[in-house]
DSSP file (Angstrom, degrees, kcal/mol; ACC not computed):
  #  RESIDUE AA STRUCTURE BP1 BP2  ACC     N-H-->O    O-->H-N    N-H-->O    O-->H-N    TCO  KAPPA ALPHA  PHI   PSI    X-CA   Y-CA   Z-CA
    1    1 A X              0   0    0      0, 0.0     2,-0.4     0, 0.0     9,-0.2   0.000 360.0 360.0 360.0 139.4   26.5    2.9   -6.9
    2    2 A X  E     -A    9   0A   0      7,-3.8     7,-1.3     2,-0.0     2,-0.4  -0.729 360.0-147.5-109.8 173.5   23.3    3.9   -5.9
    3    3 A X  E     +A    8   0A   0     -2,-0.4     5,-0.2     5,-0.2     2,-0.2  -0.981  23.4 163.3-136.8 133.1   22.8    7.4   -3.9
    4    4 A X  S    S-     0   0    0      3,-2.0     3,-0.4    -2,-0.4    -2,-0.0  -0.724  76.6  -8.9-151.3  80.2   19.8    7.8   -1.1
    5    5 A X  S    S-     0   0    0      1,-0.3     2,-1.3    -2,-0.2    -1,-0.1   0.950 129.0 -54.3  86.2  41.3   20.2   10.7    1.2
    6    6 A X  S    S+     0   0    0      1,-0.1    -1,-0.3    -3,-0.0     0, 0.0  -0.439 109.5 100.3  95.4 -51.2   23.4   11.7    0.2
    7    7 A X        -     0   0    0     -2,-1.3    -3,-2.0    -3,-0.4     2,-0.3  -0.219  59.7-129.0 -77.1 141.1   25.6    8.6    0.6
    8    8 A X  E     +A    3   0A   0     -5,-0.2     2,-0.4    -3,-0.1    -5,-0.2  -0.824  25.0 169.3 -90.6 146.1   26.8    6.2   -1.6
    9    9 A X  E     -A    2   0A   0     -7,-1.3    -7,-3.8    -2,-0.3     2,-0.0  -1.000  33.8-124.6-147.5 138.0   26.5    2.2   -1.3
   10   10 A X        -     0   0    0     -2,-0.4     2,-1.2    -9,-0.2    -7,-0.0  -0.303  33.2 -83.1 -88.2-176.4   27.4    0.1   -4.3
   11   11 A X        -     0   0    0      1,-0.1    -1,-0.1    -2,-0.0     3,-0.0  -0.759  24.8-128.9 -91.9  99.2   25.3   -2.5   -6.0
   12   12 A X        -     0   0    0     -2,-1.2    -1,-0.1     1,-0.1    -3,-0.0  -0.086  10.6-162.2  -6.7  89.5   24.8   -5.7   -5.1
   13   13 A X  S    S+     0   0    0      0, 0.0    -1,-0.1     0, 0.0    -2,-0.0   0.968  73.9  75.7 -54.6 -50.0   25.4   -8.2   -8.3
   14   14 A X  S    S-     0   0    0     -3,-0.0     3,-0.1     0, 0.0     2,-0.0  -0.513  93.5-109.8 -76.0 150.0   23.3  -11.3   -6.4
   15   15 A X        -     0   0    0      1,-0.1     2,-0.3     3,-0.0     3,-0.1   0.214  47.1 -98.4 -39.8 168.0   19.7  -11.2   -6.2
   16   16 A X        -     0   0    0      1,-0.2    -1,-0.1    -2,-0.0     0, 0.0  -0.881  53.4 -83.7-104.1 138.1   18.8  -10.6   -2.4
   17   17 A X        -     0   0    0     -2,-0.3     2,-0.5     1,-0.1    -1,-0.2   0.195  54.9-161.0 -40.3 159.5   18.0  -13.9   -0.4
   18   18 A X        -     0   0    0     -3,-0.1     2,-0.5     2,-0.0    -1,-0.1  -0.842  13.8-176.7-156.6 139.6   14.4  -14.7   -1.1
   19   19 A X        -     0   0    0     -2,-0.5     5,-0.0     2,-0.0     2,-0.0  -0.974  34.1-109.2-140.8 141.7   11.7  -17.1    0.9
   20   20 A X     >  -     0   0    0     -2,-0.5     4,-0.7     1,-0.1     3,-0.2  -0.289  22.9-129.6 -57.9 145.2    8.5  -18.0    0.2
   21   21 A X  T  4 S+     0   0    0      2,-0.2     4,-0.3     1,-0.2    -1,-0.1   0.227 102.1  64.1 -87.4  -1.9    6.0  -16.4    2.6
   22   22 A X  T  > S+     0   0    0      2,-0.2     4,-3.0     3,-0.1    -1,-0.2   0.776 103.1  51.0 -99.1 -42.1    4.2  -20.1    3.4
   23   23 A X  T  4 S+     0   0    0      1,-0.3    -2,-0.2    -3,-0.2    -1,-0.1   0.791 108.3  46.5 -97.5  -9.5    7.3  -21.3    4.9
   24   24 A X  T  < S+     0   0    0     -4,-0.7    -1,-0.3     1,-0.1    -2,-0.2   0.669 127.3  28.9 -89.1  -3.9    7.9  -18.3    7.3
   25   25 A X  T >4 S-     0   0    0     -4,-0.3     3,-2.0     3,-0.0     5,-0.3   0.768  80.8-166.8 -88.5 -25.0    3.9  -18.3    8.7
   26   26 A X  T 3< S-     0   0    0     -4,-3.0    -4,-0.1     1,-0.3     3,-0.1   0.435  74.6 -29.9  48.0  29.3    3.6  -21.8    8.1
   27   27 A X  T 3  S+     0   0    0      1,-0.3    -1,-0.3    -5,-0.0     2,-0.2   0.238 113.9 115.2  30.5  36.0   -0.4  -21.3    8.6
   28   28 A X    <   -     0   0    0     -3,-2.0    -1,-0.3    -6,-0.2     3,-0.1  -0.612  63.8-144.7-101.4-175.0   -0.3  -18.8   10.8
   29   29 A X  S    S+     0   0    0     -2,-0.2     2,-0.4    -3,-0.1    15,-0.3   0.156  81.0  30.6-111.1  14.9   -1.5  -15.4   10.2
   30   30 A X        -     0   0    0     -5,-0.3    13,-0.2    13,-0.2     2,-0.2  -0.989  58.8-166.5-151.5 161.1    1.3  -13.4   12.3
   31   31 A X  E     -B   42   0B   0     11,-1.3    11,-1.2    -2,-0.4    -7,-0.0  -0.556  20.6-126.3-179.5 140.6    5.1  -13.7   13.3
   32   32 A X  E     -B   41   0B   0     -2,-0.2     2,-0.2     9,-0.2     9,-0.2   0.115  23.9-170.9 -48.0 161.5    7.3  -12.2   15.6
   33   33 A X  E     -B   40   0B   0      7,-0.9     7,-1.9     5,-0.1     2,-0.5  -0.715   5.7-161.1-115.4 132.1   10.4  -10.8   14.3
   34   34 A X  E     +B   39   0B   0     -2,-0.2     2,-0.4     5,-0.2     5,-0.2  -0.808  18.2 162.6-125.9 139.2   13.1   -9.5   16.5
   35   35 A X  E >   -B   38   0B   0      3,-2.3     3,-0.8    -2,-0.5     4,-0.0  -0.846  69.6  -0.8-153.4 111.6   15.9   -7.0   15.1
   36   36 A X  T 3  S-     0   0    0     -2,-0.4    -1,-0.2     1,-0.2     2,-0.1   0.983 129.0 -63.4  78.2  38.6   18.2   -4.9   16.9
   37   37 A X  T 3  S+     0   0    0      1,-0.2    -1,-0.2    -3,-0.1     2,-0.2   0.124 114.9 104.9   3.3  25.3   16.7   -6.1   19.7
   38   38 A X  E <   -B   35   0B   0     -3,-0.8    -3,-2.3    -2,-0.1     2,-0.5  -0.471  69.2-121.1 -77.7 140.3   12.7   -4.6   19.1
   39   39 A X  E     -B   34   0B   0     -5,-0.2     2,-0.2    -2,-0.2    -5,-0.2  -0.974  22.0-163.3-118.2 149.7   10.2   -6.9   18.0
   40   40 A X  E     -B   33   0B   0     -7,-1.9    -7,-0.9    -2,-0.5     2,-0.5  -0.618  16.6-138.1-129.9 149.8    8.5   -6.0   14.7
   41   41 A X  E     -BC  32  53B   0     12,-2.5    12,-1.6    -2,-0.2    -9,-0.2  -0.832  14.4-162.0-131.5  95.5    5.0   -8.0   14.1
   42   42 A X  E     +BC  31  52B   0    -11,-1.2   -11,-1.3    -2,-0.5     2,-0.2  -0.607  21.5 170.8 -58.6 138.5    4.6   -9.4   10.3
   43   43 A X  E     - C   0  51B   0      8,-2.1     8,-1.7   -13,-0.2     2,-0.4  -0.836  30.2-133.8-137.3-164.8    1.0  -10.1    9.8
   44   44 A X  E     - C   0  50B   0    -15,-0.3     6,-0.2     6,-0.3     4,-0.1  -0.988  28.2-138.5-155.6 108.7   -1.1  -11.0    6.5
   45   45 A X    >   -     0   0    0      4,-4.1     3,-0.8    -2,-0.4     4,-0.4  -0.246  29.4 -93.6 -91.6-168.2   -4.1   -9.2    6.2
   46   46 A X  T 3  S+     0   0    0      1,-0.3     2,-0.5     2,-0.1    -1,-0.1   0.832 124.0  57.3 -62.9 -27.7   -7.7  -10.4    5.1
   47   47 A X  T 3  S-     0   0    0      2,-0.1    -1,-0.3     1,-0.0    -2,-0.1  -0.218 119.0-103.7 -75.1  39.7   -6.5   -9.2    1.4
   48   48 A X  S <  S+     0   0    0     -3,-0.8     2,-0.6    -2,-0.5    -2,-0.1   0.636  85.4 117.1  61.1  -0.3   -3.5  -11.3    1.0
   49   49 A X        -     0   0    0     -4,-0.4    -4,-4.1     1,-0.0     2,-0.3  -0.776  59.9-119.1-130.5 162.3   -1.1   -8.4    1.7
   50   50 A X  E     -C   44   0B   0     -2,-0.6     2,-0.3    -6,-0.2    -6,-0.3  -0.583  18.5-171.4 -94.2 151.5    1.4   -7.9    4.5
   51   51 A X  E     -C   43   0B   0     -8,-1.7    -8,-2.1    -2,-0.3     2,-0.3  -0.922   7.7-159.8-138.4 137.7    1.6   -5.2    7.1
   52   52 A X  E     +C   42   0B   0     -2,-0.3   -10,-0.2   -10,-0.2     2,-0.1  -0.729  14.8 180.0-138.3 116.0    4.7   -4.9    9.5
   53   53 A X  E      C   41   0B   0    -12,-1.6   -12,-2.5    -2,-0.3   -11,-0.1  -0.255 360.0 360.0 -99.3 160.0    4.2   -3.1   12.5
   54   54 A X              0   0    0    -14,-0.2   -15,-0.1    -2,-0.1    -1,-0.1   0.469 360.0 360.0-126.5 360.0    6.7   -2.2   15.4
């Protein structure tokens, strides 16, 4: 069990899914993502690293 802000939530034994970052941009430099119905904006900035903005 881990504890974060008071609560406890046990531990996952499997790995957490995991996908290559080429096959969700697929040569772009942005994508949408929509959660809870907000969209959230992945992008990849000029240094390789990812920013996700709401």
């Amino acid at each position: 069990m881990l504890r974060r802000e008071g609560l406890a939530r046990p531990v996952s034994p499997v790995p957490a899914r995991r996908v290559d970052s080429a096959v969700l941009f697929r040569g772009e430099h942005e994508i949408g993502i929509e959660h809870h119905g907000a969209l959230y904006r992945l992008k990849i900035t000029r240094q390789g690293k990812l920013i996700l903005n709401k």
